[in-house]
C-alpha positions in Angstrom: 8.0 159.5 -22.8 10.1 161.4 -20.8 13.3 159.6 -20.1 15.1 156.6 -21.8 14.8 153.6 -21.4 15.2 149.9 -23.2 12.5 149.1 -25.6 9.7 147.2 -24.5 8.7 143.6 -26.4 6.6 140.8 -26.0 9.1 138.1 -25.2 8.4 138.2 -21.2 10.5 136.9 -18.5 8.0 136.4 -15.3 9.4 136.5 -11.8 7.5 135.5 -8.2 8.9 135.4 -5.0 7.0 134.5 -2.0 8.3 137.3 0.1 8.1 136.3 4.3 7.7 139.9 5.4 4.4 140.2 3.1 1.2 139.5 4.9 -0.4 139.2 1.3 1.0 137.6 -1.1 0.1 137.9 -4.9 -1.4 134.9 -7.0 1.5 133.5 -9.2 -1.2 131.9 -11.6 -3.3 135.5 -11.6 -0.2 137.4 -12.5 0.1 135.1 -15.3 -2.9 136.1 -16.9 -2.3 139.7 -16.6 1.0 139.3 -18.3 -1.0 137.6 -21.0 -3.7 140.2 -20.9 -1.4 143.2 -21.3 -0.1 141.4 -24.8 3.0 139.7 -23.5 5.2 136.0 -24.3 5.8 134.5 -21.3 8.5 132.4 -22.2 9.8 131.7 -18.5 8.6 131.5 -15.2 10.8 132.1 -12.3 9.7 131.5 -8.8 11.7 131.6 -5.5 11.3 132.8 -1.5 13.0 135.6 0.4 12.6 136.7 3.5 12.7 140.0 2.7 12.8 142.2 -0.2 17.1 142.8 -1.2 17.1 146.5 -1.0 18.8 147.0 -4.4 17.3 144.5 -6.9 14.5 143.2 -5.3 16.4 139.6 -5.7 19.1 137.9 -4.6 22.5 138.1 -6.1 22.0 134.2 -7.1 18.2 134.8 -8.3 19.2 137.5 -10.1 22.3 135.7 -12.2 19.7 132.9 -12.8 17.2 136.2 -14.0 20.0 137.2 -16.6 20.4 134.1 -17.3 17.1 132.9 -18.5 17.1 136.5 -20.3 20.2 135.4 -22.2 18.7 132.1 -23.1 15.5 133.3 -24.4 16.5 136.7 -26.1 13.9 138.3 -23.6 12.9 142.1 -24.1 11.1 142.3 -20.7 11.1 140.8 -16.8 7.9 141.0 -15.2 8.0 141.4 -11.3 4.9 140.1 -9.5 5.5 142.9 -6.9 6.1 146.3 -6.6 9.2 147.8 -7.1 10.9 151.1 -6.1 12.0 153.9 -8.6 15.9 152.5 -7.8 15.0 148.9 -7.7 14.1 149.4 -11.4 16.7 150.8 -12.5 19.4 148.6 -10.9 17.8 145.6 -12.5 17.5 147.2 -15.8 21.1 147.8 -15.5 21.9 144.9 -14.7 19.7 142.7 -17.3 19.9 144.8 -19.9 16.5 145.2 -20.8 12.9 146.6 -19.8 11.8 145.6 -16.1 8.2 146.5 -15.2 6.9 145.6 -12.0 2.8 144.6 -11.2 1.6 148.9 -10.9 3.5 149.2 -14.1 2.0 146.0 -16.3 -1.5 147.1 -15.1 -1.4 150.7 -15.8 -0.6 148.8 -19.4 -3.3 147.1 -19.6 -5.2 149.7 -18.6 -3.7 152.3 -21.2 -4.6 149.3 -23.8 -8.4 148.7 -22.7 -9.2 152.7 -22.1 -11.5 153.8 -25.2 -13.9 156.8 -24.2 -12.2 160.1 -23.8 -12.7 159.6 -20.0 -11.5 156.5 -19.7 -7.9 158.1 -21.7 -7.9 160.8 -19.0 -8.2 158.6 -16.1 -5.6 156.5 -17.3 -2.9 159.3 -18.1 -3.8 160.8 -14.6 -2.4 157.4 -13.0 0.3 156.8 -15.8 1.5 160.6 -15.0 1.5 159.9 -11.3 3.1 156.9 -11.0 5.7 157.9 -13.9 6.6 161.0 -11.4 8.3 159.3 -9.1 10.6 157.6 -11.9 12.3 160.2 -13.6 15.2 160.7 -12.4 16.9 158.0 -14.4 16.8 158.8 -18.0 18.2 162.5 -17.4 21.3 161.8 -14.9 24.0 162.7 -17.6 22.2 166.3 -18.8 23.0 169.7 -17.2 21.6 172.7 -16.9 20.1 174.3 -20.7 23.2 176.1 -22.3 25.0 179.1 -21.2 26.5 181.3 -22.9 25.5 185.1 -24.7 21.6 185.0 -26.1 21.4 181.0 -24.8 21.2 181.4 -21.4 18.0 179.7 -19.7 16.0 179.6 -16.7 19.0 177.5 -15.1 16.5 174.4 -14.5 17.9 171.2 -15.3 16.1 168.9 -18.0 14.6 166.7 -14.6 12.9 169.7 -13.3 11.6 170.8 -16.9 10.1 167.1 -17.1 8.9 167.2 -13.4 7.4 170.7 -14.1 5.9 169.7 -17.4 3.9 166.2 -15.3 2.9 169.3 -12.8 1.3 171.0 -15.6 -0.3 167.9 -17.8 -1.6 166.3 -14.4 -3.4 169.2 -13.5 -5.0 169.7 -17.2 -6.2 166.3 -16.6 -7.4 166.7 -13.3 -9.8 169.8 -14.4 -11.0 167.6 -17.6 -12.0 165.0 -15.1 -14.0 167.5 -13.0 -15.9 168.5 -15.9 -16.9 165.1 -16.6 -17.2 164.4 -12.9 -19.6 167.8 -12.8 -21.3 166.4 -15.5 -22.2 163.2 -13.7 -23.0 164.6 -10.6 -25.9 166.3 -13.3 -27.3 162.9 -14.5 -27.7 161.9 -10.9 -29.4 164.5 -9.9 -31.9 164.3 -12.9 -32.6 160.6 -12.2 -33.1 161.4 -8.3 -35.7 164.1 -9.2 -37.4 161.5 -11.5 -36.9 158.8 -8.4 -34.9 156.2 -10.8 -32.9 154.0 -9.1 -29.4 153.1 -9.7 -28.0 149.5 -9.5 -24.1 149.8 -9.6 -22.4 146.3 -10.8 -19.0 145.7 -9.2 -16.9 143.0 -8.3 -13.2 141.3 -9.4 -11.6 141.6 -12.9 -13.2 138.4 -14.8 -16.3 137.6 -12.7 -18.8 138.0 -15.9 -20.2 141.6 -14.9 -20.2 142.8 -18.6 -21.6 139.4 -19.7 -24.6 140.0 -16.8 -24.8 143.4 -17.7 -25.5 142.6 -21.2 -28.1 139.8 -20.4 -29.7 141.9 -17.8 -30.2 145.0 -20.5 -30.5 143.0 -23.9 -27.2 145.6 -24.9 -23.9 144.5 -26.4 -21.2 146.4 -24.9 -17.7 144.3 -24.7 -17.0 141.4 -22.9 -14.3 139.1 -23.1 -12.5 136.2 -21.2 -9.9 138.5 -20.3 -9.0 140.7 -16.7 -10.1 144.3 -17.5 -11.9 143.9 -20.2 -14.1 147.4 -19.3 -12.8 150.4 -18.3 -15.3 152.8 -19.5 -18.4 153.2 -17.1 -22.0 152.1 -19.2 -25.2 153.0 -18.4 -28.3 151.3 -19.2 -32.1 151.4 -18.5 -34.4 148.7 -17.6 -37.3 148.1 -16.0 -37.9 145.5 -13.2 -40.8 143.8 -12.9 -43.4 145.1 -9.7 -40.7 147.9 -9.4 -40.6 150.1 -12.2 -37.1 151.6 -14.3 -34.3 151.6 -12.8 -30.1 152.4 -13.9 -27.7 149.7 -14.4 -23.9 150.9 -14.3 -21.3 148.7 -15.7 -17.7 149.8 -13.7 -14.6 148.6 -13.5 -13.2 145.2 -12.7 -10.8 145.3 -9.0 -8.1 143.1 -8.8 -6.0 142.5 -5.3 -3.6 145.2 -4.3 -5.0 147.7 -6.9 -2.8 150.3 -7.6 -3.8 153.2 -5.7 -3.1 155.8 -8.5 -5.9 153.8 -10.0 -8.3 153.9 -7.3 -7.4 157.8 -7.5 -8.1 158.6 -11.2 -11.3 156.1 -11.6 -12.5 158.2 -8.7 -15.2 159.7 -11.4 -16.1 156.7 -12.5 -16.4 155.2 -9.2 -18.8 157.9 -7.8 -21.4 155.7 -9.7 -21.0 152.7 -7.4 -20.6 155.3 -4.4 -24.0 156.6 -5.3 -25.9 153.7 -6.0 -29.4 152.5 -4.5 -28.3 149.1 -4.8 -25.2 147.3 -5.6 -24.9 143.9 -7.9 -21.2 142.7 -6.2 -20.5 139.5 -9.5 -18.7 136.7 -8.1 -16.9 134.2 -10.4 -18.4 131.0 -8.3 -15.6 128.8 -10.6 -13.0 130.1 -9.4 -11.6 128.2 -6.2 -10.2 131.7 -4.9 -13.7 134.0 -5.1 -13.7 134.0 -1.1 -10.6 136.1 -1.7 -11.9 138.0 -4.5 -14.9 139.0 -2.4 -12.4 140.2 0.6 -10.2 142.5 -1.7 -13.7 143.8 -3.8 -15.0 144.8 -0.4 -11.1 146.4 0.6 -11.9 148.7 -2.7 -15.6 149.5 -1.6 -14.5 150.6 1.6 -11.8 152.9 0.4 -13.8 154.8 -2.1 -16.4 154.9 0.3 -18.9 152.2 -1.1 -19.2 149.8 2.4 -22.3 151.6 3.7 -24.4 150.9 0.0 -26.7 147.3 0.3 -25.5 144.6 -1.8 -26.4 141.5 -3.2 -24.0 139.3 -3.7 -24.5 137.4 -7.5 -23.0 134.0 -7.5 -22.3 134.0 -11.8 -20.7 131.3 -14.2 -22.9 128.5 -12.4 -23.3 126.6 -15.9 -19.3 125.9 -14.8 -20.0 123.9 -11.4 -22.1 120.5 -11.1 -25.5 119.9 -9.5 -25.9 123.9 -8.9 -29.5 125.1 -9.9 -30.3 129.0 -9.9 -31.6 129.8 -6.4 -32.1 132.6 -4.0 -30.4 132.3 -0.6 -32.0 135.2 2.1 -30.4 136.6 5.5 -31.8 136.7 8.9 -33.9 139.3 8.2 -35.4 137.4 5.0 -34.0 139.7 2.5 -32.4 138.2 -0.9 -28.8 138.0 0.4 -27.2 135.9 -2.6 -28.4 134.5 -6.2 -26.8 132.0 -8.0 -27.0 132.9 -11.6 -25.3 131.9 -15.1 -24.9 135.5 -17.3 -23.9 132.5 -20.2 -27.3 130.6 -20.5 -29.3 133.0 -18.4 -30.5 130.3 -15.6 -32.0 132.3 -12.7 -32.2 135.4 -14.3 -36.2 135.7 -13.1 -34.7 135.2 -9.9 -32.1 138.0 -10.0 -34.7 140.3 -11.2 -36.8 139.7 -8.5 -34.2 139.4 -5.7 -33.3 143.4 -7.3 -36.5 144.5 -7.3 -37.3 143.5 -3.8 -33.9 145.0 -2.3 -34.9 148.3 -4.0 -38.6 148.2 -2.9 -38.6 147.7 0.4 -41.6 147.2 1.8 -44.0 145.8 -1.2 -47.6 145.9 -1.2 -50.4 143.1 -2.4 -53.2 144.6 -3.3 -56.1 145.0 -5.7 -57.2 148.3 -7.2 -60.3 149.2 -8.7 -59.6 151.3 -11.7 -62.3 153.3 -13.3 -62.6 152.7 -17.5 -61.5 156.7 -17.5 -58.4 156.2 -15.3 -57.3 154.0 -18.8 -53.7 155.9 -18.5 -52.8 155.2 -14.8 -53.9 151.6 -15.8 -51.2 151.6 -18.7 -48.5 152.8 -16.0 -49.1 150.4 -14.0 -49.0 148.0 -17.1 -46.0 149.5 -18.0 -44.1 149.8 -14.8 -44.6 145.9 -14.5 -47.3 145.8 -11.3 -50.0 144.2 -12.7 -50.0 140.3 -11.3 -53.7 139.8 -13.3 -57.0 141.6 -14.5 -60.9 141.5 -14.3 -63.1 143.7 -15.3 -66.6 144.2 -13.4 -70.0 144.5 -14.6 -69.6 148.2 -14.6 -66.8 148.2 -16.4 -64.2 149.0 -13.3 -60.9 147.7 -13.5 -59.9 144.8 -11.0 -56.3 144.7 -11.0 -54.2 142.6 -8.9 -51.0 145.0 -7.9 -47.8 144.1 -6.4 -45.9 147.1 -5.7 -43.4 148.7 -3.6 -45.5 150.4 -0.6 -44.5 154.1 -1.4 -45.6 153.8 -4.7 -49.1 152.1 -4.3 -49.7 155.7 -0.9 -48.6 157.9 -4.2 -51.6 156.5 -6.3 -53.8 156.0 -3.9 -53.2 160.1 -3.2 -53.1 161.4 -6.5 -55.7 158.8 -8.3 -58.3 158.6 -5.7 -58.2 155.1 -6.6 -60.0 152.4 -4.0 -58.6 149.2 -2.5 -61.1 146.0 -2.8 -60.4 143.4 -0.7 -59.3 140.7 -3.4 -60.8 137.6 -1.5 -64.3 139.3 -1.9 -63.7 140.3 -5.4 -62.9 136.6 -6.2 -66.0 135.7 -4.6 -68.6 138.0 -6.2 -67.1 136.8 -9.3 -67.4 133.0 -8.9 -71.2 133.5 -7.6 -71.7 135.9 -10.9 -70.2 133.4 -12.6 -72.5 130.4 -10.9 -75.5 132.5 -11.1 -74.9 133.4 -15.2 -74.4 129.3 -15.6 -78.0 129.0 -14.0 -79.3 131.6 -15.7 -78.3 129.6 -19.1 -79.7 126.3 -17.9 
């Protein structure tokens, strides 16, 4: 863009160290996949230890000859680091290989760049592209001077670095006030679903775990999902309604991965206010994978830095259909809430039980009851219809309504207040109609 460098291909060269002085290390097999992910050939993998990182190549001297090596061998057009690299680092093995080097910030901002598709999702990855592409220009410009002198051509005296540098300054803040506008214009749909007291269920969790597959079982929709990390970038929203609660918002967000870029976390900020704003959030869990207790550690690292640790979850256990001898269940904490569901987004075992396990997280408090709805009060008996609270239905010998209501408590005071509508005791109601019913049978004999 703005500064040369070798031209970037597919045949890949992948390099891991397991680095002593790094108190996490990255997943050899996970940055695999992203390679795969962002298009590339892995043709070689080379592995090693260190105890620390060599301040000029990353490498050894001897890792890095077996580097060009395998380079050489395979015709490679790019060596993928499984670690992040300094501005220098970069260029000293790109020098010395003689083709592209990208280390794990860089391949992801790929990827990203590759998956983005709304306009919003384009400015939020040029904001962290721009950002992290800042720090790197000095390289490509090293050999130009100042714009020409001379009568009629002199300049401002700036040297082609500070023209790019100034020209970053300029596009990063063009972005920044596009993504206020959108953020503005989120803020705006929030506020409209508070006033109308619709809830908003925020789906989050690792890169992979199945949230757009749930997402589309859980709304009948068919936004993209793939076998593939970051498969959505671009924030969907979708209505349903949950049975004894009512409507509610379901976001679809962006995947985490461990040691996230933080330009990332900075840019998807707009995007992310969704899960910082939720009533409830849906934290997806690959249960197949042998790692998820770490993927659940680093999802929560992310929640906590944009802000998102004090929001209730419930953790969803997906992918199920993958394990043996694991049926759909609901496990509940101390305090006999839903805590975890074990779920399959694939075949859609223990769906019901999500639903419900949602529905009484957002509740609170729910109420059994039985109303007695007059045959004019026809349209608060189609609300209730419609929001799901209806259990069952009997109708009197006046005509009244008998409906069997499970509800969250708030809800059931609000039409009790604005209806005027009367609680029966349901036992007693079941009773008067089994001695109508006995006394009719008589009657007929």
């Amino acid at each position: 863009m703005f500064f040369d460098r070798p031209d970037t291909g597919e045949v890949s060269i992948l390099v891991h160290l397991a680095v002593d002085s790094e108190s996490e290390r990255e997943d050899p097999s996970e940055f695999e996949e992203l390679a795969i992910s962002a298009g590339a050939q892995p043709v070689d993998f080379i592995t090693g230890s260190r105890k620390q990182p060599s301040p000029n190549y990353f490498v050894g001297s001897g890792k890095l000859e077996e580097i060009q090596a395998a380079v050489l061998a395979h015709k490679a057009e790019l060596v993928l680091f499984n670690h992040s690299l300094s501005p220098s680092q970069e260029r000293n093995l790109e020098r010395e290989l003689k083709c592209r080097v990208l280390d794990r910030t860089g391949l992801i901002l790929d990827i990203f760049a590759q998956r983005a598709r709304s306009h919003e999702g384009k400015l939020q990855v040029e904001l962290a592209q721009m950002q992290h592409l800042s720090t790197r220009l000095k390289r490509g410009w090293t050999h130009l001077d100042r714009q020409k002198g001379g009568i009629g051509m002199r300049g401002a005296g700036e040297k082609q670095l500070e023209l790019d540098q100034r020209m970053i300054g300029q596009r990063i803040k063009a972005i920044n006030k596009g993504l206020a506008k959108v953020r503005g214009q989120r803020d705006q749909g929030r506020r409209s679903r508070r006033r109308a007291e619709v809830a908003t269920l925020s789906l989050v969790g690792y890169t992979n775990a199945g949230k757009s597959s749930l997402f589309n079982k859980m709304t009948e929709s068919h936004t993209y999902a793939a076998d593939q990390l970051f498969a959505t970038l671009d924030s969907t929203l979708r209505r349903i309604n949950l049975k004894n609660y009512g409507p509610a918002i379901v976001a679809d967000t962006v995947g985490f991965i461990s040691h996230l870029p933080h330009q990332l976390v900075e840019a998807f900020r707009a995007t992310l206010e969704e899960t910082v704003q939720a009533d409830l959030l849906l934290h997806i869990v690959d249960a197949a994978n042998e790692f998820h207790p770490e993927h659940i550690v680093e999802v929560d690292k992310v929640l906590a830095e944009i802000g998102a640790k004090s929001v209730e979850q419930l953790i969803v256990f997906n992918k199920i259909d993958l394990l043996p001898d694991v049926e759909p269940h609901i496990q509940r904490g101390a305090n006999g809430k839903p805590r975890k569901v074990w779920v399959s987004a694939k075949t859609g075992a223990g769906m019901d039980l999500l639903h419900s396990a949602m529905s009484e997280l957002l509740a609170g408090s729910m109420a059994n009851e039985t109303l007695r709805v007059s045959p004019q009060q026809a349209k608060l008996r189609s609300q209730l219809y419609a929001s799901g609270f209806i259990e069952e239905e009997h109708i009197d010998e006046q005509g009244y309504f008998e409906l069997r209501v499970k509800l969250p408590r708030t809800d059931l005071d609000r039409i009790l207040k604005q209806s005027g509508t009367e609680i029966i005791n349901h036992d007693i109601a079941v009773q008067e109609r089994l001695e109508q019913a006995s006394v009719e049978k008589a009657t007929i004999a």
